[in-house]
MITIBA-268500 format. One record per atom (N, C-alpha, C, O, CB): y, z, x; atom name. Coordinates in Angstrom, 3 decimals. Last residue first. Glycine has a CB too. Layout:
MITIBA-268500
+----------+----------+----------+------+
:    north :       up :     east : atom :
+----------+----------+----------+------+
:        Y :        Z :        X :   CA :
...
+----------+----------+----------+------+
END
This chain:
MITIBA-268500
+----------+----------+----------+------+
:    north :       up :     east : atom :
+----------+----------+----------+------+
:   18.393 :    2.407 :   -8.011 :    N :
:   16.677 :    1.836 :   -7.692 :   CA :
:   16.146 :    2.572 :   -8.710 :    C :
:   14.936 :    2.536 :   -8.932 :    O :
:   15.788 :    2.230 :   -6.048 :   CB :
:   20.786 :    3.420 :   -8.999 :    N :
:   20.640 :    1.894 :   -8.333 :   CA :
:   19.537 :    1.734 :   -7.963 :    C :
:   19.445 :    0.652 :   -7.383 :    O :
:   21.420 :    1.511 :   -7.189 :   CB :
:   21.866 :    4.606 :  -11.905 :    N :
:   20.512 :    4.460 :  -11.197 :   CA :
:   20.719 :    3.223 :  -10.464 :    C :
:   20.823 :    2.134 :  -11.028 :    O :
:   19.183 :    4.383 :  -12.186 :   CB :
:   24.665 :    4.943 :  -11.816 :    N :
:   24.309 :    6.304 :  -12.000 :   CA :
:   22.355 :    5.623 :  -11.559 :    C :
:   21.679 :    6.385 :  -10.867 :    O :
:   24.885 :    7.145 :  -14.034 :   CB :
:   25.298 :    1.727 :  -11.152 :    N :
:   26.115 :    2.809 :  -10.615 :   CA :
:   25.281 :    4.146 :  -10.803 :    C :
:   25.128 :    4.642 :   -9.686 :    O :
:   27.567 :    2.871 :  -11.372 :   CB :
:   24.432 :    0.369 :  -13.242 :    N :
:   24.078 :   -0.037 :  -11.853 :   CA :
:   24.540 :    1.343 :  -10.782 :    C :
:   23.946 :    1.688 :   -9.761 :    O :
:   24.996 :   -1.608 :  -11.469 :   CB :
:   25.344 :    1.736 :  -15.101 :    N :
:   24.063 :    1.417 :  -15.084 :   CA :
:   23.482 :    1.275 :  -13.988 :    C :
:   22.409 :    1.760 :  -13.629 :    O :
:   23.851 :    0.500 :  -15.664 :   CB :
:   27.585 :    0.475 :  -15.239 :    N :
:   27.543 :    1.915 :  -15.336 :   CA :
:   26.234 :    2.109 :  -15.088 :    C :
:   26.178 :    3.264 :  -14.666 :    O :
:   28.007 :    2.547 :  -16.619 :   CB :
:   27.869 :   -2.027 :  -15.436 :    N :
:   28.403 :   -1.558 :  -14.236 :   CA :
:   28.140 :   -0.379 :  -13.784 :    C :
:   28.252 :    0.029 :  -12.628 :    O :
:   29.550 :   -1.603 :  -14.237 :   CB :
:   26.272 :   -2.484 :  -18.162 :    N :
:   25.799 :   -2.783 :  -16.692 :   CA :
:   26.741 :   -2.194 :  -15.561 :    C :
:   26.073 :   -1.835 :  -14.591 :    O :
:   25.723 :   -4.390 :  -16.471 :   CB :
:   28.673 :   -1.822 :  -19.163 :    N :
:   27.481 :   -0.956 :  -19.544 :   CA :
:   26.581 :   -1.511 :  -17.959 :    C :
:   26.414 :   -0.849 :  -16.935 :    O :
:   26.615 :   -1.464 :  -21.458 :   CB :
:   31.067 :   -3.271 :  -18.790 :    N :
:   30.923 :   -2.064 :  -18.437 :   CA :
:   29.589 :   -1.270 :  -18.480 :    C :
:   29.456 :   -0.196 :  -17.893 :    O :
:   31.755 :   -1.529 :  -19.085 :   CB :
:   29.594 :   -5.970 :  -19.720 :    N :
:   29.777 :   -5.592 :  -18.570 :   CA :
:   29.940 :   -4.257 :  -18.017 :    C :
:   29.281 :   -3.892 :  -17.043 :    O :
:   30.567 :   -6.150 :  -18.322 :   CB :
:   29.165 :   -5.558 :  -22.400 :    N :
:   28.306 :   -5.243 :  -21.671 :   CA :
:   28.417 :   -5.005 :  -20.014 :    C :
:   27.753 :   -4.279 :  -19.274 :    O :
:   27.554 :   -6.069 :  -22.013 :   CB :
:   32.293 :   -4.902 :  -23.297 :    N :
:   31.109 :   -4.029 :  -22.926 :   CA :
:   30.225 :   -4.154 :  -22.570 :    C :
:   29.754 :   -3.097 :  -22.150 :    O :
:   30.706 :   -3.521 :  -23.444 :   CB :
:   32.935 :   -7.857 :  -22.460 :    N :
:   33.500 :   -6.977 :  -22.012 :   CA :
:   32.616 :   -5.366 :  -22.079 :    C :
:   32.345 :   -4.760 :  -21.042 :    O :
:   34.753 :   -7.140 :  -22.705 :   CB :
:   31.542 :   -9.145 :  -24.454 :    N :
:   31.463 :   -9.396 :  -22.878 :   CA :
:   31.954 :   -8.292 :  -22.034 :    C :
:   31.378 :   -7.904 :  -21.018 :    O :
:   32.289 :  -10.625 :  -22.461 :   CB :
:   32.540 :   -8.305 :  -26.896 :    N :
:   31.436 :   -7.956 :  -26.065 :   CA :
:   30.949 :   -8.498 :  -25.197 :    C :
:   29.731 :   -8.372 :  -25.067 :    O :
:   30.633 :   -7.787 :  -26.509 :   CB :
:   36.152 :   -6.838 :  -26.196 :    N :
:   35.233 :   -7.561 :  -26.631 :   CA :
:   34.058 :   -7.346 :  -25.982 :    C :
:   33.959 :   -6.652 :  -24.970 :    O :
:   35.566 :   -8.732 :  -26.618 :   CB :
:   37.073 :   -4.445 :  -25.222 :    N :
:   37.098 :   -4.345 :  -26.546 :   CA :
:   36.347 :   -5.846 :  -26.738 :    C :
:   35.841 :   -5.848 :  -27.860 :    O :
:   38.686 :   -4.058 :  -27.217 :   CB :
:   37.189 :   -4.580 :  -22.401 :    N :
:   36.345 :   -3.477 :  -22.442 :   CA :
:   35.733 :   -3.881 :  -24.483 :    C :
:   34.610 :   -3.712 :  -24.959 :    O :
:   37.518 :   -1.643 :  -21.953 :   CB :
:   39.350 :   -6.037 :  -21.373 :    N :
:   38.449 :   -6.814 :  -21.722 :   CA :
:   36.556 :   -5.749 :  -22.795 :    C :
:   35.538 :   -6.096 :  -23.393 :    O :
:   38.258 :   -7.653 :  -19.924 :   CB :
:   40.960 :   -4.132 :  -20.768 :    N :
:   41.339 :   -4.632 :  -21.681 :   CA :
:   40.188 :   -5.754 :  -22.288 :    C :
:   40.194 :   -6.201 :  -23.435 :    O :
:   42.597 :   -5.056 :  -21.289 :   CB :
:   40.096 :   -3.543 :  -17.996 :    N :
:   40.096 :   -2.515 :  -18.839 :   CA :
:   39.812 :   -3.138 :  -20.143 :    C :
:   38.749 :   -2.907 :  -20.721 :    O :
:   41.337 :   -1.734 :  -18.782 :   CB :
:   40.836 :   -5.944 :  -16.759 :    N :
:   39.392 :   -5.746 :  -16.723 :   CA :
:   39.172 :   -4.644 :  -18.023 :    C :
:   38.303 :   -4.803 :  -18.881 :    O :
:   38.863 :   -5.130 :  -15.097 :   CB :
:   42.874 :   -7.594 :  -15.981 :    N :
:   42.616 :   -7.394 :  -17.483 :   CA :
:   40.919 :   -6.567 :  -18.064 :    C :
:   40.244 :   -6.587 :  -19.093 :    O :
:   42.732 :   -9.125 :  -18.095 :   CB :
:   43.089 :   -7.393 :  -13.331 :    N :
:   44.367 :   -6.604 :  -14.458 :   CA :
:   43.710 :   -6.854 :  -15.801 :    C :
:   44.136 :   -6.192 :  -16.748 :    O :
:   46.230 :   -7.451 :  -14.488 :   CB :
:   41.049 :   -9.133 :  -12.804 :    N :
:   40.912 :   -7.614 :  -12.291 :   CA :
:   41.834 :   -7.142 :  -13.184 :    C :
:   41.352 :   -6.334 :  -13.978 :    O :
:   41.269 :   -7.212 :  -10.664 :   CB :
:   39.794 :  -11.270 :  -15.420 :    N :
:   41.417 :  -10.906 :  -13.971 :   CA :
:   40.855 :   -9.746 :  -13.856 :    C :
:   40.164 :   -9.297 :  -14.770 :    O :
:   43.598 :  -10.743 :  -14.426 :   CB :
:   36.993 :  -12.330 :  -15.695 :    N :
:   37.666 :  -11.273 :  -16.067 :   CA :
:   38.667 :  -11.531 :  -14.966 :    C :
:   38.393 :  -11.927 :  -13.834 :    O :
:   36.885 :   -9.884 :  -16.156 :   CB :
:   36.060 :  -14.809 :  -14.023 :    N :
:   35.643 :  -14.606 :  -15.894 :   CA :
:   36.854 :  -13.673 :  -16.324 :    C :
:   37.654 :  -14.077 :  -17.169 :    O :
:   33.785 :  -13.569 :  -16.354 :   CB :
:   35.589 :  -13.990 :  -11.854 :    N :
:   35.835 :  -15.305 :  -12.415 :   CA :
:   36.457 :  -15.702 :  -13.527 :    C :
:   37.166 :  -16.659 :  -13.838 :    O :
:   34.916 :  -15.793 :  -12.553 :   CB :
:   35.466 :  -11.772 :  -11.615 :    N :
:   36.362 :  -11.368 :  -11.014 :   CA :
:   36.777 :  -13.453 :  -11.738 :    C :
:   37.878 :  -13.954 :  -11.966 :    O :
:   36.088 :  -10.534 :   -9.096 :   CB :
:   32.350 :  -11.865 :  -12.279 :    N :
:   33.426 :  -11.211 :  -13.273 :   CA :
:   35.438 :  -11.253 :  -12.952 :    C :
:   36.353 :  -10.921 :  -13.707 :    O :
:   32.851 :   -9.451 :  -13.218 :   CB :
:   31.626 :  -13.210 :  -10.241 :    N :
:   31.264 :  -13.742 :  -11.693 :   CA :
:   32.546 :  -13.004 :  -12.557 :    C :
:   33.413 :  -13.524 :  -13.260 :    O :
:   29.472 :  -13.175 :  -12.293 :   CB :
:   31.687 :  -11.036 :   -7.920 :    N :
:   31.994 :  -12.516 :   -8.171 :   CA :
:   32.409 :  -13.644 :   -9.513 :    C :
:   33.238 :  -14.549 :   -9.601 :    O :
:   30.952 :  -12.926 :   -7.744 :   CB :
:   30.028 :   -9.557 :   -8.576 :    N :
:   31.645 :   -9.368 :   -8.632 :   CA :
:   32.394 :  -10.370 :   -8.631 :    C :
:   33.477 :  -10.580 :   -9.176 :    O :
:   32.192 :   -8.693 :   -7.637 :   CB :
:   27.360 :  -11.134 :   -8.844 :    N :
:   28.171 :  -10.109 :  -10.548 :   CA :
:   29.583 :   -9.788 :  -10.461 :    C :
:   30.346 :   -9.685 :  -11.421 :    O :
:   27.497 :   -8.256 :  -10.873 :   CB :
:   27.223 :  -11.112 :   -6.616 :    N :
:   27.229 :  -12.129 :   -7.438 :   CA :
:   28.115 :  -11.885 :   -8.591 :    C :
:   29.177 :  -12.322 :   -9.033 :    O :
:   25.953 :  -12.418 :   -7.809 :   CB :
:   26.792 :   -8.450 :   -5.437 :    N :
:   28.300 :   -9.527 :   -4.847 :   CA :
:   28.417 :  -10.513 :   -5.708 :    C :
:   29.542 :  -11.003 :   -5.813 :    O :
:   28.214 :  -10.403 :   -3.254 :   CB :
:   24.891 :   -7.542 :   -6.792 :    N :
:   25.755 :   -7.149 :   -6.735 :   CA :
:   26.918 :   -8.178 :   -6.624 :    C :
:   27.708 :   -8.579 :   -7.478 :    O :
:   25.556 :   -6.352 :   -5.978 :   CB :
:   22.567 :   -9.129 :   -6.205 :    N :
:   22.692 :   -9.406 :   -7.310 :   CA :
:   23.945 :   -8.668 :   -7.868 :    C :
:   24.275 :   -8.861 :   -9.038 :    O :
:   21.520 :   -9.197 :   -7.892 :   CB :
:   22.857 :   -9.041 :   -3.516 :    N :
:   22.926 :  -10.195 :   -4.168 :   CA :
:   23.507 :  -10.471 :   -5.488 :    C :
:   24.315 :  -11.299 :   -5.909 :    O :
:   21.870 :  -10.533 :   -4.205 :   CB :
:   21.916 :   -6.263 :   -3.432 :    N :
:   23.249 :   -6.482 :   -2.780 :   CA :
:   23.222 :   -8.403 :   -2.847 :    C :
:   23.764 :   -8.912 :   -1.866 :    O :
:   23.283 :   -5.610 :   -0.879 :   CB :
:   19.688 :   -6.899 :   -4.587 :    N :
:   20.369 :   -5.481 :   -5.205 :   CA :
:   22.163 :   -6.306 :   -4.829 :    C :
:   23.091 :   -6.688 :   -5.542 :    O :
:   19.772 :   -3.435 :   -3.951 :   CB :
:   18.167 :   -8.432 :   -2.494 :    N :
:   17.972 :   -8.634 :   -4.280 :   CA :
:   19.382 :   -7.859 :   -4.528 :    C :
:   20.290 :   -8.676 :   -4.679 :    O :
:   16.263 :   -7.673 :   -5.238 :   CB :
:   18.012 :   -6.611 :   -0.582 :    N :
:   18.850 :   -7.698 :   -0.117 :   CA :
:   19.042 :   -8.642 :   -1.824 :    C :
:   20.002 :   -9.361 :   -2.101 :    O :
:   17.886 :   -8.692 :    1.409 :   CB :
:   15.868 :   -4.784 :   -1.457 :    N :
:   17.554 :   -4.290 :   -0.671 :   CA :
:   18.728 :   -5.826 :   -1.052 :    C :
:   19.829 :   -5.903 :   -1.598 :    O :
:   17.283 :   -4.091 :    1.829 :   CB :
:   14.020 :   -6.075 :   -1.957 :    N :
:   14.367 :   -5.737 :   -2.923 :   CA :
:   15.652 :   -4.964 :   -2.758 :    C :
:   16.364 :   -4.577 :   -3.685 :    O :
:   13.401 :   -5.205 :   -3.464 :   CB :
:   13.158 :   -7.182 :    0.539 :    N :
:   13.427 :   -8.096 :   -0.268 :   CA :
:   14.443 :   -7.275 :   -1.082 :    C :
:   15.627 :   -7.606 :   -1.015 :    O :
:   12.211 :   -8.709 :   -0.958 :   CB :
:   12.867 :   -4.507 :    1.929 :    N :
:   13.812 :   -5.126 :    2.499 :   CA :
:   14.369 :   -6.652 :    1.484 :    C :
:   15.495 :   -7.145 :    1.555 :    O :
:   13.174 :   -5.397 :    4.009 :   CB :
:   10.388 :   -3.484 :    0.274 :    N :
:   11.637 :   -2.889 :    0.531 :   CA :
:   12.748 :   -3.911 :    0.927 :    C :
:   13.597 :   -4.097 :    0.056 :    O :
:   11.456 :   -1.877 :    1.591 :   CB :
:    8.264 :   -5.075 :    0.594 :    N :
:    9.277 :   -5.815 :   -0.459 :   CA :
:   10.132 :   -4.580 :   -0.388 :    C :
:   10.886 :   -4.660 :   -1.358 :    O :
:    8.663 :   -6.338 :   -2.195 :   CB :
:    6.946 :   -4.978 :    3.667 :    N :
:    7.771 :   -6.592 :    2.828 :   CA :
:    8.723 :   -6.059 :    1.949 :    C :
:    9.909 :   -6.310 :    2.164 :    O :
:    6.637 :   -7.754 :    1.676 :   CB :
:    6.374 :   -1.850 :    2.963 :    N :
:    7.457 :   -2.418 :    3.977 :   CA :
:    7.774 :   -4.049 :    4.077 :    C :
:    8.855 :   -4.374 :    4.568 :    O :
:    6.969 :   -1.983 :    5.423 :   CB :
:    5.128 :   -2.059 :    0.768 :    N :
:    6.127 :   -1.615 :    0.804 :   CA :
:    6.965 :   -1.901 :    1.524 :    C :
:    8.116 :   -2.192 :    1.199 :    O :
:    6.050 :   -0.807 :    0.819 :   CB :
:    2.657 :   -3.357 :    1.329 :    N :
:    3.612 :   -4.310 :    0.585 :   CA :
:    4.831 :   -3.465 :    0.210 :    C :
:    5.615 :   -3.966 :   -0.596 :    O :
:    2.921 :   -4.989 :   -0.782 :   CB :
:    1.612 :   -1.477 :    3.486 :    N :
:    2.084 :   -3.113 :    3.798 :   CA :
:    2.742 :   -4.040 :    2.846 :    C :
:    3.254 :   -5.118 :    3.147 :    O :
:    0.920 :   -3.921 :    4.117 :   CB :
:    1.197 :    0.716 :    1.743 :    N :
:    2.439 :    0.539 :    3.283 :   CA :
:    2.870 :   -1.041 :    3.511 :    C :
:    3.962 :   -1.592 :    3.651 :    O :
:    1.517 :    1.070 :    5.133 :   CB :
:   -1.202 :    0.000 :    0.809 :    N :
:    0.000 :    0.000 :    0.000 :   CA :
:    1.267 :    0.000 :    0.853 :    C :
:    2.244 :   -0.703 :    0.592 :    O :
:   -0.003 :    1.195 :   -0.921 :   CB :
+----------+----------+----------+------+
END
């Protein structure tokens, strides 16, 4: 079991911080940073906060 831990640790690091920079990326596309709050009232806008929050209190 060591041996498919130590492969997919390092996949599943480099997944996380992908699937991170992507998402800031995406939103920073989508959303102005100044309107980020304000975007909170449609539902793009909450799911995003819900995933942000999500990602934030469990990151593995």
């Amino acid at each position: 079991m060591s041996k498919l831990l130590r492969w997919f640790t390092p996949l599943a690091a480099l997944s996380l911080i992908i699937i991170i920079l992507s998402g800031i990326y995406l939103m920073i596309f989508v959303v102005e940073p100044k309107d980020y709050v304000k975007a909170w009232v449609l539902p793009y806008g909450q799911m995003l906060l819900l995933k942000h929050i999500s990602i934030h209190i469990c990151p593995y």
